[in-house]
C-alpha positions in Angstrom: 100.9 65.5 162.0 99.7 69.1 162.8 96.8 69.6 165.2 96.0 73.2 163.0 95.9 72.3 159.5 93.7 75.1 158.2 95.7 77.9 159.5 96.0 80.3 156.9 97.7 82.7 158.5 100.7 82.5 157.0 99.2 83.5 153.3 98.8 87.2 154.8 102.3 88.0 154.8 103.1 90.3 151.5 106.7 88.5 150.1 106.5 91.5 147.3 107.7 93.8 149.7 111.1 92.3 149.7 111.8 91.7 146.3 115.0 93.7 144.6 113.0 96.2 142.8 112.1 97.6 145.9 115.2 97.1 148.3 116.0 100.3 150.3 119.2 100.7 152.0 119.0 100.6 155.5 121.5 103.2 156.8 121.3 106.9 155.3 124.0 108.6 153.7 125.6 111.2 155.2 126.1 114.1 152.8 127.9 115.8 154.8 130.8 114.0 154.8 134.0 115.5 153.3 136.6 112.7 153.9 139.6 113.7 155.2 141.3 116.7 155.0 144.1 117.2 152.6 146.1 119.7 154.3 145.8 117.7 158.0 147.2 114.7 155.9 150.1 116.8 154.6 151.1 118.4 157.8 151.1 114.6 159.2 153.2 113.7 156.4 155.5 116.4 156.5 156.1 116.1 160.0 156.7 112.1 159.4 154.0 110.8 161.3 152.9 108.7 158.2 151.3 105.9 160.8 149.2 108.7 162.3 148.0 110.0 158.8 146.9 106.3 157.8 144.6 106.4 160.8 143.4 109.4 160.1 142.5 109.5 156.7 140.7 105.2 157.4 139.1 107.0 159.8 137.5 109.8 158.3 137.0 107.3 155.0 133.6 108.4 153.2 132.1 105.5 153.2 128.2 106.1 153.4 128.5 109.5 151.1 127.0 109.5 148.0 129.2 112.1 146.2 131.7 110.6 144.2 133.7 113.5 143.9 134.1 113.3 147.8 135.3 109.5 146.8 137.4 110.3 144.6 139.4 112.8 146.7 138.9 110.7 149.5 140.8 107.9 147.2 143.6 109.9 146.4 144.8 111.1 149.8 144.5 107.9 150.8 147.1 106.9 147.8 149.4 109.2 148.4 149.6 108.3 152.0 150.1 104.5 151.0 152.8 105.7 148.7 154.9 107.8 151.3 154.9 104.9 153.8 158.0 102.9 152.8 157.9 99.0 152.9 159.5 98.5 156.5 157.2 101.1 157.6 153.6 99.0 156.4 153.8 96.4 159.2 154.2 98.6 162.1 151.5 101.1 160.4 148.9 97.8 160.3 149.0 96.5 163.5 147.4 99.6 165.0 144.7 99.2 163.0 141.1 97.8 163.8 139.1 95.5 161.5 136.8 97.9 160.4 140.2 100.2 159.4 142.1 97.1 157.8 138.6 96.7 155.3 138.7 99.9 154.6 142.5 99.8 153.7 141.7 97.1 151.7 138.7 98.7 149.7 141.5 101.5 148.8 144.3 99.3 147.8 141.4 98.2 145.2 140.5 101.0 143.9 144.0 102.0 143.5 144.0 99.1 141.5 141.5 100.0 139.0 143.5 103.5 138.1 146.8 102.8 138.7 149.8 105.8 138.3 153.1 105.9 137.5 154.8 103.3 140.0 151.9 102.9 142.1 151.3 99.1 141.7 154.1 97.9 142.7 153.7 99.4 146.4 149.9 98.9 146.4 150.7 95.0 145.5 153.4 95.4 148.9 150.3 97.0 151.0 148.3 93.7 149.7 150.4 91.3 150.8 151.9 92.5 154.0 147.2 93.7 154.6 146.9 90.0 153.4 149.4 88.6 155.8 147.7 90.4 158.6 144.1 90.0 158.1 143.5 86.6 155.8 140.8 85.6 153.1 138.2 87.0 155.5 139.0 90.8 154.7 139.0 90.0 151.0 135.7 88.3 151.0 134.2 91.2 153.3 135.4 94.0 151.2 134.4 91.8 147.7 131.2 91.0 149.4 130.0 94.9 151.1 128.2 97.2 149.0 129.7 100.7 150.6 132.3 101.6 147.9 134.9 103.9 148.7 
């Protein structure tokens, strides 16, 4: 049994303070991010380094903006370099990438999901598996489970 059993201390601490009503992200949002930039990706492209404008374009990923026109821009360049990469191409174009970049590749293969185009879920289902393949459940649940949205 406790020595100290009229210690009260433990009533002072204020458990409101971290109720959902009044949860604060921690990290700011940059605003000043652009994502990346459409004419870099279409020089890369046009030039065939499709591997380099992958990285580039996970890299410079908006992911703390709050613009969703930024987002959205951001969403389609990424598309439209998944969609020039053909299907022996994806593998070699993964295994450069980090973690952090595979995530992110996964958060855009999702939200070319939700508006597909013309053709576009066919290769996006490709991306999944070979991403899949590469990374496991453990990218899935990260990206189902982190509340930056791309």
């Amino acid at each position: 049994m406790s020595k100290n059993t009229r210690n009260t201390a433990f009533r002072k601490v204020d458990v409101d303070q971290y109720g959902e009503e009044v949860y604060e992200e921690d990290q700011t949002a940059d605003e000043g991010a652009t994502g990346p930039s459409d004419a870099e990706v279409q020089s890369m492209l046009a030039k065939g380094r499709n591997g380099d404008a992958l990285q580039y374009v996970l890299t410079n990923a908006p992911l703390t903006s709050k613009n969703q026109g930024v987002k959205d821009k951001a969403a389609q360049t990424v598309l439209k370099v998944l969609m020039s990469l053909k299907a022996n191409e994806i593998e070699g174009s993964l295994k450069g990438l980090d973690q952090a970049k595979q995530d992110t590749l996964m958060k855009y293969i999702y939200r070319g999901f939700e508006n597909p185009s013309e053709g576009s879920s066919a290769q996006l289902l490709v991306w999944h598996d070979k991403l899949f393949a590469a990374t496991g459940v453990g990218s899935i649940v990260r990206v189902l489970t982190d509340r930056k949205r791309v």
